[in-house]
C-alpha angles and dihedrals in degrees: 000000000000099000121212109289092011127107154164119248136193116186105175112184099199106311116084119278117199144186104202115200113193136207108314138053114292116194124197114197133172148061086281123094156221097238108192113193116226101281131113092220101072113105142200118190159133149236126212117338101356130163131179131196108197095195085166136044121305109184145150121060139309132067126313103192105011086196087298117093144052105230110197087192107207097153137039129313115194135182105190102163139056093262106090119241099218127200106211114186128175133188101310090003101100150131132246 
């Protein structure tokens, strides 16, 4: 649970920066957020059989999938910089 005020960040400053979810479902819930910095190399994906249930904010730059992880998107997804935020879904790896 993400709580009022708190959040997540990854800054990545030109290596990859990544959020790995594994098998299994994840849920993010709260009025926090996933706050991603503008940069193309942050990262939030999965291994196996992961699912993950964004219930908050997620915002900023980066990849939210990378062809590995099914997003049942209940919240709020947000790109605010140059930098693009790509979904990107493949096969099984959707959102919902």
């Amino acid at each position: 649970m993400l709580n009022a005020g708190s959040s997540l960040a990854l800054n990545s400053v030109g290596n990859t920066t990544s959020l790995q979810f594994t098998d299994g479902t994840t849920t993010a819930s709260g009025t926090g957020s996933i706050d991603l910095g503008n940069n193309s190399n942050n990262r939030i994906t999965g291994s196996g059989a992961a699912t993950f249930i964004n219930q908050t904010t997620i915002q900023g730059a980066g990849k939210l999938s990378n062809n590995s992880l099914i997003v049942n998107n209940q919240g709020t997804i947000s790109a605010l910089y140059f930098n693009a935020l790509t979904f990107d879904p493949s096969g099984q790896r959707r959102l919902h």
